[in-house]
TORKE-416477 format. One line per field, with one value per atom (N, C-alpha, C): residue number from 1; residue in one letter; atom name; x, z, y. Coordinates in Angstrom, 2 decimals, always signed. Example, Ala and Ser with C-alpha at 12.3 -4.5 7.8 and 13.67 -1.06 7.14 Angstrom:
paza (1,1,1,2,2,2);
drenke (a,a,a,s,s,s);
torti (N,CA,C,N,CA,C);
px (+13.19,+12.30,+13.20,+12.85,+13.67,+12.90);
pz (+7.80,+7.80,+7.80,+7.08,+7.14,+7.87);
py (-5.69,-4.50,-3.30,-2.25,-1.06,+0.03);
***
This chain:
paza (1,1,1,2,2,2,3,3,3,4,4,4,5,5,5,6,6,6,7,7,7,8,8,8,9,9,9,10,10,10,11,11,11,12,12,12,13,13,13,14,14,14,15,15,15,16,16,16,17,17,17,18,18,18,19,19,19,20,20,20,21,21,21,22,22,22,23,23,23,24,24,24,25,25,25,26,26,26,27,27,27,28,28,28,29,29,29,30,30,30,31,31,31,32,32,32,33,33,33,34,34,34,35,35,35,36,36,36,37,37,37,38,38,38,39,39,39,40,40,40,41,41,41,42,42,42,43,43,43,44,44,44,45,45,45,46,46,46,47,47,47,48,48,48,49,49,49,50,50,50,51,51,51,52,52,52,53,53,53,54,54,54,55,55,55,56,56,56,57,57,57,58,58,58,59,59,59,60,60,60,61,61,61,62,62,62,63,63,63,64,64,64,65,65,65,66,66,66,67,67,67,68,68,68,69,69,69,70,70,70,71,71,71,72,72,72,73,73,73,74,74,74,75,75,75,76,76,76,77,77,77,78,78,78,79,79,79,80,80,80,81,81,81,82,82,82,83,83,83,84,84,84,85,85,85,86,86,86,87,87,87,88,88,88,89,89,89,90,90,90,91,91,91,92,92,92,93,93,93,94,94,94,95,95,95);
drenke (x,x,x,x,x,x,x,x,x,x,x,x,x,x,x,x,x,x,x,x,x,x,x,x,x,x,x,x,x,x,x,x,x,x,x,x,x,x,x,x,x,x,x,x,x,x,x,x,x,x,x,x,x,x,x,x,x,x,x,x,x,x,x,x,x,x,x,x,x,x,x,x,x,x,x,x,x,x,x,x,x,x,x,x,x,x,x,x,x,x,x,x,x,x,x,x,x,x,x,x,x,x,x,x,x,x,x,x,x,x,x,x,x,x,x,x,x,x,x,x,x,x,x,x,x,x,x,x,x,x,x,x,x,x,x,x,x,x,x,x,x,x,x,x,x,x,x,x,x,x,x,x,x,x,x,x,x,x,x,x,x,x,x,x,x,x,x,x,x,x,x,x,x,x,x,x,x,x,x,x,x,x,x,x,x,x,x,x,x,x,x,x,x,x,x,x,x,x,x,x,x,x,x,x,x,x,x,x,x,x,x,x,x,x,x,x,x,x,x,x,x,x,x,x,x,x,x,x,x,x,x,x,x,x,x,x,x,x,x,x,x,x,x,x,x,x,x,x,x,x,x,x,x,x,x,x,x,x,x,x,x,x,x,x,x,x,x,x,x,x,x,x,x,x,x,x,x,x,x,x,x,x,x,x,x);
torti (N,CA,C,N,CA,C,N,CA,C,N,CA,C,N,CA,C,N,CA,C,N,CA,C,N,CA,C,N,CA,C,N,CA,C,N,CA,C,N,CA,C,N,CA,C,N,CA,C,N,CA,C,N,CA,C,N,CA,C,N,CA,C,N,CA,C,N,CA,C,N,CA,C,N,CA,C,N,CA,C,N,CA,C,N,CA,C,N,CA,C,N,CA,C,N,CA,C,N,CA,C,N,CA,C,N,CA,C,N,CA,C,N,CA,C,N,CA,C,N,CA,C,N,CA,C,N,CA,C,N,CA,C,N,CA,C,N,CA,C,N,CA,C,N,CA,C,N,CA,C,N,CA,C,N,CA,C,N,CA,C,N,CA,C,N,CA,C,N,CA,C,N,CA,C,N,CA,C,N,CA,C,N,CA,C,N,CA,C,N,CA,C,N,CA,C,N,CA,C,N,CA,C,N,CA,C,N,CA,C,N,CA,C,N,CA,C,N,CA,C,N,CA,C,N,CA,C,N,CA,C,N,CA,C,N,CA,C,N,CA,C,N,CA,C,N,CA,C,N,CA,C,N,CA,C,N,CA,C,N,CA,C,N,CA,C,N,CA,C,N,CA,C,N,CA,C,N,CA,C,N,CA,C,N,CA,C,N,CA,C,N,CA,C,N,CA,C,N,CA,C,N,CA,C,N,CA,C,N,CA,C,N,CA,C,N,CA,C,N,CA,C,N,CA,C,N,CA,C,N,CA,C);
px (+3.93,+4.32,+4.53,+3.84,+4.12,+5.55,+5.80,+7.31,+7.04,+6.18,+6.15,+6.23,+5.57,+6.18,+7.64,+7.81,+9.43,+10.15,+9.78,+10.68,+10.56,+9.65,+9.28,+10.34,+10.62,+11.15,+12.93,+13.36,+14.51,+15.16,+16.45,+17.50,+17.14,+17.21,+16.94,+18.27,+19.21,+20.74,+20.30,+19.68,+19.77,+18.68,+17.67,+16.12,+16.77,+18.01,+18.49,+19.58,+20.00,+20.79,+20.11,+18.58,+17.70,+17.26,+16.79,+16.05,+17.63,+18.83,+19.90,+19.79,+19.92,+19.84,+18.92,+17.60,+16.33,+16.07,+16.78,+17.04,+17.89,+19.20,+20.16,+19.80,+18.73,+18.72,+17.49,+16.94,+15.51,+16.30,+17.12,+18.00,+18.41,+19.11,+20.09,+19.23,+17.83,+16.68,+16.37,+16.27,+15.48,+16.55,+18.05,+18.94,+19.39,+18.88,+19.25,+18.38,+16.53,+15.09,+15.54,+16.64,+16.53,+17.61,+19.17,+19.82,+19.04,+17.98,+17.57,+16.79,+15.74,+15.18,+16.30,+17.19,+17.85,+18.21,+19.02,+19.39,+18.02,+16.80,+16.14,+15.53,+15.56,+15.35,+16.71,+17.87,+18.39,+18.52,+17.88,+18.06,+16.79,+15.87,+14.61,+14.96,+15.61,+16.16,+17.00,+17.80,+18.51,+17.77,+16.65,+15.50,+15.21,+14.78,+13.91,+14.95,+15.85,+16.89,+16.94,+16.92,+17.50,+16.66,+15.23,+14.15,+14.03,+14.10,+14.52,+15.84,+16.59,+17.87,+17.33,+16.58,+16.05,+15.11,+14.45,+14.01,+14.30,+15.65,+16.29,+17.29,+17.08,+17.34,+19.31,+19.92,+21.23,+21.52,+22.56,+23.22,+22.86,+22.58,+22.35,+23.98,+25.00,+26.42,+26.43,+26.43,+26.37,+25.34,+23.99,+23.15,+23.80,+23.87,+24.75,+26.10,+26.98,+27.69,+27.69,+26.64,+26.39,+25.51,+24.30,+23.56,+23.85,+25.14,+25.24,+24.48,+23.33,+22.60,+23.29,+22.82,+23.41,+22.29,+22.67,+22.37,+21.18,+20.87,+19.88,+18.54,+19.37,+18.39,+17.64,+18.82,+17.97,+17.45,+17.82,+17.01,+15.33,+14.80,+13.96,+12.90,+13.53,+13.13,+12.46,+12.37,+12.24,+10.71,+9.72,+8.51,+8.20,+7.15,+7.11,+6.62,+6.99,+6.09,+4.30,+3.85,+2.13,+1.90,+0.95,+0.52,-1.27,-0.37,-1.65,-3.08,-3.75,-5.68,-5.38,-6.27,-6.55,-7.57,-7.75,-8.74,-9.61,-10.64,-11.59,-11.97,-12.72,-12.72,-13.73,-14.77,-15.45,-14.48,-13.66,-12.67,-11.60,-11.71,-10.36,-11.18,-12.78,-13.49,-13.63,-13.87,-13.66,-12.98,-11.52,-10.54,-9.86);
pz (-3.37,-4.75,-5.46,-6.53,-7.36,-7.97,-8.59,-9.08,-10.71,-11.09,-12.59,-12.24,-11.04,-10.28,-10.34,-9.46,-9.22,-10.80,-11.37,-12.64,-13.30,-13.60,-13.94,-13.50,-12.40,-11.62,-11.71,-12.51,-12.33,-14.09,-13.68,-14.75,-16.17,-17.37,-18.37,-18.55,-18.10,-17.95,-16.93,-15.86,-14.79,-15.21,-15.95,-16.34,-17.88,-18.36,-19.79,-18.91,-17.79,-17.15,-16.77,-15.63,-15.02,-16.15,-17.63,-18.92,-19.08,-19.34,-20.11,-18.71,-17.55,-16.60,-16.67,-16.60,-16.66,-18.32,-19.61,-20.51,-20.43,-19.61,-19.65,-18.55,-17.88,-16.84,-17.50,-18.29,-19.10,-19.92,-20.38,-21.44,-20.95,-19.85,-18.82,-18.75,-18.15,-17.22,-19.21,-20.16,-20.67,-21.66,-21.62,-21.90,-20.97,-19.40,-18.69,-18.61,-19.43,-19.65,-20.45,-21.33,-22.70,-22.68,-21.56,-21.35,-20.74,-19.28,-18.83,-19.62,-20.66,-21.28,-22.59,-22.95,-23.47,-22.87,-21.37,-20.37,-20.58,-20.09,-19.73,-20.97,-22.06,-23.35,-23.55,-23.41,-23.63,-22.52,-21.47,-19.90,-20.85,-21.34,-21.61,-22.27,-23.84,-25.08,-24.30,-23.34,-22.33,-21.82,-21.19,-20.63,-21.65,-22.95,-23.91,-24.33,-24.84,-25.20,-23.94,-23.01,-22.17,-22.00,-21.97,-21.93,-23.06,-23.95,-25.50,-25.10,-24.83,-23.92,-23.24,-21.85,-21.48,-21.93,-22.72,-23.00,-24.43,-24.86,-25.08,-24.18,-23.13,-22.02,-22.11,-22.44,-22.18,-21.17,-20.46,-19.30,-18.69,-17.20,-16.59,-16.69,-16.46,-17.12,-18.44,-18.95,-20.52,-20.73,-20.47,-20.64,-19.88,-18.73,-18.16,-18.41,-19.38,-19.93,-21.40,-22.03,-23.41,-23.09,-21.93,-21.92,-20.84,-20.02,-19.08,-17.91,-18.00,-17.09,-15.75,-14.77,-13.23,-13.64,-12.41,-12.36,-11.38,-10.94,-9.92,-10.83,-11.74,-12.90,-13.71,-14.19,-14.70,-14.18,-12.90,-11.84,-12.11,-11.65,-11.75,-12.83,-13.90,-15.38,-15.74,-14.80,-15.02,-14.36,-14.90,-14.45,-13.39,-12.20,-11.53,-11.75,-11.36,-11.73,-11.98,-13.06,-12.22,-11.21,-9.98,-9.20,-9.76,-9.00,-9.14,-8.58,-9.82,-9.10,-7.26,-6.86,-5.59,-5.90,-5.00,-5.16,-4.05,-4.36,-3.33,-2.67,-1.73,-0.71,-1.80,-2.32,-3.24,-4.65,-4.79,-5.73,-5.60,-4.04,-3.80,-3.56,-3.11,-2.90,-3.84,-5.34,-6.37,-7.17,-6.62,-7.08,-6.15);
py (+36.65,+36.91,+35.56,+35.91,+33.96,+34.02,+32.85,+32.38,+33.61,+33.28,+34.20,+35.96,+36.16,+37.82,+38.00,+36.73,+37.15,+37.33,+36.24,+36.42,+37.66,+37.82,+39.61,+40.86,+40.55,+41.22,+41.24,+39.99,+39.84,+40.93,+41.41,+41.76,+41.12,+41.38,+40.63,+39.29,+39.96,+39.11,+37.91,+38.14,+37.75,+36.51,+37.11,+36.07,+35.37,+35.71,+34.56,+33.67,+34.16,+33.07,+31.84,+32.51,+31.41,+30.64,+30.99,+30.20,+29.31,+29.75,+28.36,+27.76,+28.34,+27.14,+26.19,+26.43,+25.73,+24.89,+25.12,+24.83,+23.66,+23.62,+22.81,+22.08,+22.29,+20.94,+20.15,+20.58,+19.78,+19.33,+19.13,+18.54,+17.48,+17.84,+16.99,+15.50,+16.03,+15.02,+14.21,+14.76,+14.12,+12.56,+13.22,+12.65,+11.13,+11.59,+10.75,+9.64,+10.27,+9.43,+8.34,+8.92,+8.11,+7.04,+7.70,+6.65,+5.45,+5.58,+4.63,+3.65,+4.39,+3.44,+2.53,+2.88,+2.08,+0.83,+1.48,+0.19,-0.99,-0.31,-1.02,-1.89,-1.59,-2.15,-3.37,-3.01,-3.72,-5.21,-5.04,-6.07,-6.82,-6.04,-7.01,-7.87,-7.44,-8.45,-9.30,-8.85,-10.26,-11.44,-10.78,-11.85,-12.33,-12.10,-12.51,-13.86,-13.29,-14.43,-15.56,-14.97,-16.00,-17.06,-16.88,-17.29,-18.61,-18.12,-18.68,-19.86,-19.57,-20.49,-21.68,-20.65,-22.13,-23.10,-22.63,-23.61,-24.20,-24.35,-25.27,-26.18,-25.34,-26.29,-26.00,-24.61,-24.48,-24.27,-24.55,-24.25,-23.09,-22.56,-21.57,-21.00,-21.46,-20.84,-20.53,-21.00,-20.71,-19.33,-19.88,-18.51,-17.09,-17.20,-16.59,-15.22,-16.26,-15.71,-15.37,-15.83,-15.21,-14.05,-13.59,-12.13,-11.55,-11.77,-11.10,-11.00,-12.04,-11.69,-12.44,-12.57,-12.73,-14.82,-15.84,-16.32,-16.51,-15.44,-15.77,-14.24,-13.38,-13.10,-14.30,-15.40,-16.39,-17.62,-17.52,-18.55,-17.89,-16.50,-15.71,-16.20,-16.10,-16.30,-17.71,-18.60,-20.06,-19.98,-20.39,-20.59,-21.70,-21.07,-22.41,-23.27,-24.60,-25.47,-25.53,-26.59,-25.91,-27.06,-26.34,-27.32,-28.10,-29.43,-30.24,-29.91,-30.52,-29.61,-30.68,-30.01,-30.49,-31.41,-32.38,-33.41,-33.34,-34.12,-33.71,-34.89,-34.97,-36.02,-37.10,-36.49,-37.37,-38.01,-37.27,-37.71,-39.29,-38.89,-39.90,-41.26,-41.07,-41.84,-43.02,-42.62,-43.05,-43.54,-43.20,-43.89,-45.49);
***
C-alpha cells in the first residue's frame, strides 16, 4: 500500500493533524534554512572585512577583535606566498 493509500485511509481529524504536523515541520526546516544562511552571510562580510584589514596590514589582534573572527580564521585568510618559477638547468647555465 503506498503512503497516499494510507492517507486516504486515515480519519479526516486524524489526516488535518498529520497536514499541521507536516505544515509545522516545513516551516520549522525552512526557518532554520534562513537562520543558517544569515549566519553564513554574515561570517563572509567578516572575511571580507578582514581581508580588507590585512591588507592594510592591521594587527591579527586588532582584526580579530573588531570581526570576531578567531585568529587562526584569519591566519587562513592570508594568501600564500607565490613561489618562484623554477629554473632550468639551461637557465642557470646562462647566468
Amino acid at each position: 500500500m503506498t503512503q497516499t493509500q494510507q492517507l486516504q485511509q486515515l480519519d479526516p481529524e486524524t489526516l488535518q493533524d498529520f497536514q499541521e504536523l507536516h505544515d509545522a515541520r516545513e516551516e520549522a526546516l525552512r526557518l532554520e534554512g534562513r537562520e543558517i544562511g544569515l549566519e553564513e552571510g554574515k561570517l563572509d562580510k567578516a572575511r571580507e572585512i578582514a581581508r580588507k584589514m590585512l591588507a592594510q596590514s592591521i594587527p591579527h589582534n586588532t582584526i580579530a577583535a573588531l570581526t570576531g573572527l578567531s585568529l587562526d580564521e584569519i591566519a587562513a585568510l592570508i594568501p600564500p606566498p607565490p613561489t618562484p618559477p623554477k629554473t632550468t638547468s639551461t637557465q642557470k647555465k646562462k647566468a
